[in-house]
C-alpha positions as CSV (number, residue, x, y, z in Angstrom):
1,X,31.0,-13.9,16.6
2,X,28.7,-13.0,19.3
3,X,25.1,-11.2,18.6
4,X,25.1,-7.2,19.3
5,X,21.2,-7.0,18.3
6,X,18.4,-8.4,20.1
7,X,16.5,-11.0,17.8
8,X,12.7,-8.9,18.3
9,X,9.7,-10.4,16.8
10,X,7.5,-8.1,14.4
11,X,5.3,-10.1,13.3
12,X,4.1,-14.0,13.3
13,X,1.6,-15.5,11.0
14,X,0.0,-19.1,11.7
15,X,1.4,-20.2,8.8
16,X,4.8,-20.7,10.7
17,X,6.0,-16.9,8.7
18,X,7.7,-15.2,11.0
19,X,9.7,-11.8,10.8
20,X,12.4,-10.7,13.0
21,X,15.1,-8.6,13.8
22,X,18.4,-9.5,11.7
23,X,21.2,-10.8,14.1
24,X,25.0,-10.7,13.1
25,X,24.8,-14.4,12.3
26,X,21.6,-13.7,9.9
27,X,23.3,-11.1,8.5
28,X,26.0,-13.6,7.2
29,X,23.5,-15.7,5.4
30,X,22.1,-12.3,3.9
31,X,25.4,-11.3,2.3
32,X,26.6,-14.9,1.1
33,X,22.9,-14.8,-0.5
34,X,23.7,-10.9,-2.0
35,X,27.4,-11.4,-2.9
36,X,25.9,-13.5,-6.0
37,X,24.3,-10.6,-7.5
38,X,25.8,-7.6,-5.9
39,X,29.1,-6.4,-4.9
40,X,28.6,-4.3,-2.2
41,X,27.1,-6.6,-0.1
42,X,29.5,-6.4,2.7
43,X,28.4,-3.1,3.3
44,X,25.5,-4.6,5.3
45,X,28.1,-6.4,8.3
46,X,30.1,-2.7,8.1
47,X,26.6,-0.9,9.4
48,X,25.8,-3.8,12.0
49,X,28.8,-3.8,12.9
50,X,28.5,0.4,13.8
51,X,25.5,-0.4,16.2
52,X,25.5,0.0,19.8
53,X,25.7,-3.4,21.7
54,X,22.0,-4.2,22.5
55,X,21.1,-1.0,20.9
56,X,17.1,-1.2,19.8
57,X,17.8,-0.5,16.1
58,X,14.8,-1.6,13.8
59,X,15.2,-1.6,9.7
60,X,16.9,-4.9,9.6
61,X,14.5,-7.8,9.3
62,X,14.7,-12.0,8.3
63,X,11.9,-13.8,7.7
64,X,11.8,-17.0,9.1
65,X,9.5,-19.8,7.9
66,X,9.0,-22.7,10.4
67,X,12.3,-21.7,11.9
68,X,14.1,-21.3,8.7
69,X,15.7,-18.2,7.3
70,X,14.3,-17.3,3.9
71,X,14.1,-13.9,3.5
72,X,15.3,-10.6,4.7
73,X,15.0,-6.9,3.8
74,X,16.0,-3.4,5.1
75,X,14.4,-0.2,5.4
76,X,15.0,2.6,7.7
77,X,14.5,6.6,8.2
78,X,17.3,8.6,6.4
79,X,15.8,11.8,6.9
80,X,12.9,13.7,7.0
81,X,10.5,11.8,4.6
82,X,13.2,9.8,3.4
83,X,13.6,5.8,3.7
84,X,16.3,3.5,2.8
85,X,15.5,0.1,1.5
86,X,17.9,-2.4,0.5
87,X,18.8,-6.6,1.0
88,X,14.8,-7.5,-0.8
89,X,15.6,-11.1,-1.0
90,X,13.3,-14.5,-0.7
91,X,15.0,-17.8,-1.1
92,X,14.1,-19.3,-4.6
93,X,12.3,-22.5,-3.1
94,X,9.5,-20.1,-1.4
95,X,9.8,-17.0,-4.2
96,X,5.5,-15.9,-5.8
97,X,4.5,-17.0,-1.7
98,X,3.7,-13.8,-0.7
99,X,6.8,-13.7,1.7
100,X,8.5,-11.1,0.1
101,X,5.3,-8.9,0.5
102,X,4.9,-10.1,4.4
103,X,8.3,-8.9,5.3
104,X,8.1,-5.5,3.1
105,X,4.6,-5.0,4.7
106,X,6.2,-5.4,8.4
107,X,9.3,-3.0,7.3
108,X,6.8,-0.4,5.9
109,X,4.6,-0.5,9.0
110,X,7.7,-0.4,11.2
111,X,9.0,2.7,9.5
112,X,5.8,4.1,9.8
113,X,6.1,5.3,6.3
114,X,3.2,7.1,4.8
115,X,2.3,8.1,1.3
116,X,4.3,11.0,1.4
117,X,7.5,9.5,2.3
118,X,10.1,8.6,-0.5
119,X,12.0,5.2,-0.2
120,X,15.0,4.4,-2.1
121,X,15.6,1.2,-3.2
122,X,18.9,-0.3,-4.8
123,X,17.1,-2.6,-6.8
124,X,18.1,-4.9,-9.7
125,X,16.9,-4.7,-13.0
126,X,15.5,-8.4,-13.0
127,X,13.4,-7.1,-10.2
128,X,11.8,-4.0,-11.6
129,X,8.5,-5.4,-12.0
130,X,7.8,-6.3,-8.7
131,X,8.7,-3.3,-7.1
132,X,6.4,-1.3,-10.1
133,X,3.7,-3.9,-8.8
134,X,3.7,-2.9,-5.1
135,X,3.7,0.8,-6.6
136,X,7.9,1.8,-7.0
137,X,9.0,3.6,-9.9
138,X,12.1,3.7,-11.1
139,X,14.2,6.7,-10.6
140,X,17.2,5.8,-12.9
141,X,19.1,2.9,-13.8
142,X,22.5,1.6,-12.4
143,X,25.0,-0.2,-14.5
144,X,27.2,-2.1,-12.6
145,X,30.9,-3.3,-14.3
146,X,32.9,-6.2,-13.5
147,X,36.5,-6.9,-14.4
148,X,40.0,-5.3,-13.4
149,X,41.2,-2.4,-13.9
150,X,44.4,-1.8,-16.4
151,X,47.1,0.1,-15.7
152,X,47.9,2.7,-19.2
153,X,51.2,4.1,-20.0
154,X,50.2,7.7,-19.8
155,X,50.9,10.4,-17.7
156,X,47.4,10.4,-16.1
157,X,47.6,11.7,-11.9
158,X,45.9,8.0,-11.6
159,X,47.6,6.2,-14.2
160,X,44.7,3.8,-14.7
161,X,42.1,2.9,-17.7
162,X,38.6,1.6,-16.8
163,X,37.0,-0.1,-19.7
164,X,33.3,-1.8,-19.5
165,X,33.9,-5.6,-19.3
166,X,30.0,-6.6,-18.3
167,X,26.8,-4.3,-18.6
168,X,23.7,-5.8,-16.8
């Protein structure tokens, strides 16, 4: 699959940390890391796949160590005062480095986002504390269900049952 976005550098540190614009082919890597945790991780290829060819779209971001991929995040304007963040990931090997602050750091300076601005972040429960360290709260809490749906013999309009099979 050929690249639409340009592969822009943010921000390099001479520790071989790099962070740079998220190309169609890092964007692969991003989901087949989030499809392990989260189902809606395709919805990341559906919005690169909506941009402009070459179009200059910041708020998707890898970080690269010494040429490696081993992090990534998202954050971009929604609306007046409003941010979207989203894809906060660091590859286990280099997780407590610092890494996942570096690329946060570069998407918050990128967005320009000031203290007044509210960001909303889809965010796991296993990752609460970190985001209450760098100052998030928590708004409310998402439970997410797994499992098939049953079809009941009713007379429903949709003729189906959902029943809770896994609560996270």
């Amino acid at each position: 699959m050929a690249d639409k976005m340009k592969s822009r550098v943010y921000r390099e540190w001479d520790d071989g940390f790099v962070v740079r614009r998220m190309t169609h082919q890092d964007a692969e890597k991003v989901i087949l890391w989030y499809s392990t945790i989260c189902a809606t991780s395709v919805d990341l290829q559906v919005v690169l796949d909506v941009c402009e060819d070459d179009a200059d779209v910041d708020g998707f971001y890898v970080g690269e160590l010494n040429g490696e991929t081993v992090a990534s995040t998202i954050e971009f304007a929604v609306g007046d005062g409003l941010s979207y963040g989203s894809m906060i990931y660091v590859d286990e090997r280099h997780r407590s480095s610092g890494l996942g602050r570096r690329i946060m750091d570069v998407a918050q300076d990128v967005t320009n986002r000031t203290s007044s601005n509210t960001v909303g972040i889809d965010a796991h429960s296993e990752l609460e504390a970190m985001y209450m360290r760098r100052s998030y709260t928590t708004a409310f809490a998402v439970t997410q269900f797994t499992g098939q749906v049953e079809p009941r013999n009713t007379n429903s309009t949709s003729g189906l049952t959902i029943r809770q099979v896994n609560n996270e």
